[in-house]
N, C-alpha and C positions, 0 to 999 in steps of 0.2 A: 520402147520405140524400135531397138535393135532386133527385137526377137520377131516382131514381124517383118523382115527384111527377108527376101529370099535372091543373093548375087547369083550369077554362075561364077565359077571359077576361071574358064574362059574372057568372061569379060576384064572382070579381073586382072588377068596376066595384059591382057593389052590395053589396060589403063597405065601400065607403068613404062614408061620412058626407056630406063635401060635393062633389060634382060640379060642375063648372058647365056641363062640354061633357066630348062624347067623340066625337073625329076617327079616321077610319079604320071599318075594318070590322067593329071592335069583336067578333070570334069569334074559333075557335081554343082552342091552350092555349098555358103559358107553363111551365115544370119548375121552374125557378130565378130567384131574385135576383141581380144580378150588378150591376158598377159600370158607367156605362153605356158607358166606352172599352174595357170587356171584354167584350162579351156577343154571346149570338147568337142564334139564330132560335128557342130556346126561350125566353131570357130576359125577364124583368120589370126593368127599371130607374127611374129618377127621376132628371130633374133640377129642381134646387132656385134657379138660375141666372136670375134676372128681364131681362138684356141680352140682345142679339140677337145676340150670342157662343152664347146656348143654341140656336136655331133649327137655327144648323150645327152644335152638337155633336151634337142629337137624328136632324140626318139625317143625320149619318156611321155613326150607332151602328147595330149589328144587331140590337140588341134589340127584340124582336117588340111590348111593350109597356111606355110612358114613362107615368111620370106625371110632370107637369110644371105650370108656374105659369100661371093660366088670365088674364092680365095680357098673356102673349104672342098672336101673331096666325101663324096656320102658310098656305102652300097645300099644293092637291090632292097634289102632288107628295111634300110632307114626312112623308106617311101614307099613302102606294099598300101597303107590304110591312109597317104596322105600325098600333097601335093608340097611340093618345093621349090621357091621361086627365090634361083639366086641371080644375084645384083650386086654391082660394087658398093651402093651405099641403101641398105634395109633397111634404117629410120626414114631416109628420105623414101624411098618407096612406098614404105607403111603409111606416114603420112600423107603421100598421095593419095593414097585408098582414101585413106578418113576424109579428105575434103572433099573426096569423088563421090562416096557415097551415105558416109557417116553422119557429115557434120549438120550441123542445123543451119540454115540458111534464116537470116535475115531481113523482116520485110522493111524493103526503103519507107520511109516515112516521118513525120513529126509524131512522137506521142502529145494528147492531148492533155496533160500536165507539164509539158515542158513552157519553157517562157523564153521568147526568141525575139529577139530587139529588131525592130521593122527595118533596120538599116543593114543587118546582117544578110550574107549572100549564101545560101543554104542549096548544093546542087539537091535536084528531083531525086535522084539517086543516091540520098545517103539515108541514116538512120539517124535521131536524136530520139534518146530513151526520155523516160518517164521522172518530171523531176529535175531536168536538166535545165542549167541556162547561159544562153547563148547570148554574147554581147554583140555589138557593132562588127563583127569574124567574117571568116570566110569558112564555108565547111565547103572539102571537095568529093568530087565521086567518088564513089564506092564506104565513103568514110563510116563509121560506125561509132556514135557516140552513148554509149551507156547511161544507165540512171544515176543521176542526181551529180552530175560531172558538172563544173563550173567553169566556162569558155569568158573570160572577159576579154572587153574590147581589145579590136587592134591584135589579135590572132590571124592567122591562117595556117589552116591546117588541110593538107594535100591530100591525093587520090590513095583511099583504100587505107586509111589511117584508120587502126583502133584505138578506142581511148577508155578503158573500164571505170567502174564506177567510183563514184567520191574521187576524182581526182579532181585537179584545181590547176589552170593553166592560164598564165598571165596575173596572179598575185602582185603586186610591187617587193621587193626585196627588203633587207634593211639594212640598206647603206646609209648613212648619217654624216654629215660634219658636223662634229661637235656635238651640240645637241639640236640639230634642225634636222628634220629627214629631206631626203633627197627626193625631187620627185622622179619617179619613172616615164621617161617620155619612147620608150625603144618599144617593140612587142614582142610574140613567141613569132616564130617559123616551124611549123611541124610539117617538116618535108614527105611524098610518099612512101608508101611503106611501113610506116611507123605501127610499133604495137606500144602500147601504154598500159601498164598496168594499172591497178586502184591504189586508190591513196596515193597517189604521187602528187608530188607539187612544183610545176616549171614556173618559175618567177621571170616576169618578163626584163627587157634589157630598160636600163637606164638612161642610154643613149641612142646603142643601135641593137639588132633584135636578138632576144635570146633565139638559138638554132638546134635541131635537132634532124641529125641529116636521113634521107633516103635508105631506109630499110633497117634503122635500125631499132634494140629494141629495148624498153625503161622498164624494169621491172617493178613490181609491188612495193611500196614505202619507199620510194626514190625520192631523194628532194637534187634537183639540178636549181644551181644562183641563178641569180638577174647578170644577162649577158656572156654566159656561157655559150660555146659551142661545141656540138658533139658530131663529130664527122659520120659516115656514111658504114652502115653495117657495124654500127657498136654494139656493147653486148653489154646495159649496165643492168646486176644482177641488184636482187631485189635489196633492204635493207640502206643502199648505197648514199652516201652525201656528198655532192659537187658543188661544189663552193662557186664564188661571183668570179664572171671576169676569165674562167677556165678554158683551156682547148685541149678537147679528145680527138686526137686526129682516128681516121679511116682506120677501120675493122680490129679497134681496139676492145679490150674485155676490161671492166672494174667489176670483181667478183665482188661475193655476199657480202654487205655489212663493212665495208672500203670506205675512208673520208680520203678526200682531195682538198687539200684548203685553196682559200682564194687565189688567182692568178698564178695560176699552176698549167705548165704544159705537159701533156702526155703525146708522145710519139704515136708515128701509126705501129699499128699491128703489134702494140704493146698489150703486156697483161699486169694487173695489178691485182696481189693475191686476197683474199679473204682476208676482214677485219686491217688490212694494213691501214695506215695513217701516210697520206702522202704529202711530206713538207718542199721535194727541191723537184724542178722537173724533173720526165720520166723520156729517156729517150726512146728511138724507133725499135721495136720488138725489144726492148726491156721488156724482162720480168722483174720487178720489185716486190717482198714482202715486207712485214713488217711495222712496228711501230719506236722510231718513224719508219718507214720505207727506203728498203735499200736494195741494189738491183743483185742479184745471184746469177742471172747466167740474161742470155738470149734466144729468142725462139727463129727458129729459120724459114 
C-alpha cells in the first residue's frame, strides 16, 4: 500500500501544526513510514528521544525524513542526505502524518452480515462491521464499529467512537441478593471520542447508566462493572478490571493488568501502577502500586 505513495516533503512539513525549525533541504518525497533503525532513502521516521543518544540515532538512520524534538541542537553534517522536522512534540506530529496520509480510511456503511434491530438509530455516517449486532442503541457519527462486536439494548454510543472487534457492551453484570439475580435496568453511555479496544466488556448499569467519558480510551481485555464511571481522557491500559459501582475521575491512567474492586474511587489525574490490586480509594494525582495498593508519591 505504502510503497506506492509518492508525499513531497514539502507537503509534509505543512501538514504539521507546530514547527519550530526545518534543517536540511526540506524537498524530495518520502513513500513510507518506517522505525527509524529500519528505514531508507524513501522513508519518513521520528524520534521522540530528548538526550543526545538521539542526535546519533538520527544520523545513523536512512531515513530521508525525522521529525524529531526541537529541544535538540544538530550540525551541517547531521542533515546533508535528509530532512529534519523539529517540534516540541514528534509522536504527535508523526502521528499526524499517519492519519494525514497513511491511514486507511473507512467506508460509512452497514456490512451486510451484520444484524441491527429496526428500533435502533444508526447515523448514515458510521460504520457497523461484518458480524456485528446492534440492539434497540444509538450509534453516532463518525462511529466505527468493528466485526462481530455486541451492542445491546439501551446503549449510546457518540460521535467518532471506535469499538474493535469481539467486544460486548451492555452485558448485565452479576450483582445478586442472595441467590436472585438483580435485574439491570441502567445502560452504557460511550461518550465521544472513545477508542475501544477487543475483547472488552462494559456491563451495563443496574440502575443508572454505566459511563465512559469523552476521549478516552479501554484497552484490549478490559472488563469495566455495571455502573461504573470513567471520567474524560482516561487511559485504561489493556489486561485492566473495574469493578461495579467505581469512579475514575478525569485524565486518569489504570496501567496493564490493574484490579479496582467494587465501589472504589479513583481521583483525577491519578495513576494506578501495573498489576496493582486496588482495595481503599485513590486520591487526586496519587500514584498507588501494589497488592493491595498503596500511594508512593504524587504526580504534579
Amino acid at each position: 500500500m505504502s510503497s506506492k505513495r509518492r508525499i513531497a516533503v514539502k507537503q509534509l512539513i505543512g501538514s504539521i501544526e507546530n514547527v519550530t525549525k526545518v534543517l536540511g533541504a526540506g524537498d524530495g518525497y518520502i513513500s513510507s513510514p518506517a522505525p527509524l533503525n529500519d528505514s531508507n532513502k524513501q522513508s519518513l521516521s521520528f524520534c521522540s528521544d530528548m538526550t543526545e543518544n538521539a542526535r546519533e540515532a538520527i544520523r545513523s538512520s536512512k531515513a530521508k525524513v525525522v521529525v524529531c524534538y526541537d529541544g535538540l541542537t544538530f550540525d551541517k553534517e547531521d542533515c546533508i542526505d535528509k530532512t529534519l522536522i523539529l517540534t516540541p512534540d514528534p509522536r504527535l506530529a508523526f502521528v499526524q502524518i499517519l492519519r494525514s496520509y497513511f491511514e486507511e480510511k473507512v467506508r460509512y456503511g452497514v456490512s451486510p452480515t451484520a444484524v441491527v434491530e429496526k428500533d435502533a438509530i444508526i447515523h448514515p455516517n458510521s460504520y457497523i462491521g461484518p458480524h456485528t449486532y446492534i440492539g434497540r442503541s444509538e450509534i453516532g457519527e463518525g462511529a466505527v464499529i468493528h466485526g462481530n462486536v455486541q451492542i445491546y439494548s439501551g446503549a449510546k454510543v457518540g460521535k467518532n467512537v471506535v469499538i474493535n472487534a469481539s467486544t460486548v457492551i451492555g452485558a448485565e453484570g452479576i450483582m445478586t441478593t442472595w441467590d436472585v439475580r438483580s435485574p439491570h435496568l441502567g445502560g452504557v453511555v460511550i461518550e465521544d471520542d472513545v477508542w475501544i479496544g477487543s475483547n472488552v466488556s462494559i456491563q451495563r448499569g443496574m440502575l443508572s447508566d454505566t459511563v465512559i467519558g469523552q476521549g478516552s480510551t479501554i484497552g484490549h481485555l478490559c472488563n469495566i462493572g455495571h455502573q461504573t464511571v470513567i471520567g474524560k481522557r482516561c487511559f485504561i491500559v489493556s489486561g485492566s478490571v473495574i469493578g461495579g459501582s467505581c469512579h475514575v475521575g478525569d485524565y486518569s491512567q489504570v496501567s496493564i493488568s490493574a484490579s479496582i474492586r467494587d465501589k472504589i474511587r479513583v481521583g483525577e489525574k491519578a495513576i494506578v501502577g501495573m498489576g496493582s490490586v486496588v482495595t481503599k480509594d485513590v486520591g487526586d494525582r496519587w500514584v498507588v502500586v501494589g497488592i493491595p495498593a498503596r500511594k508512593i508519591r504524587e504526580v504534579s
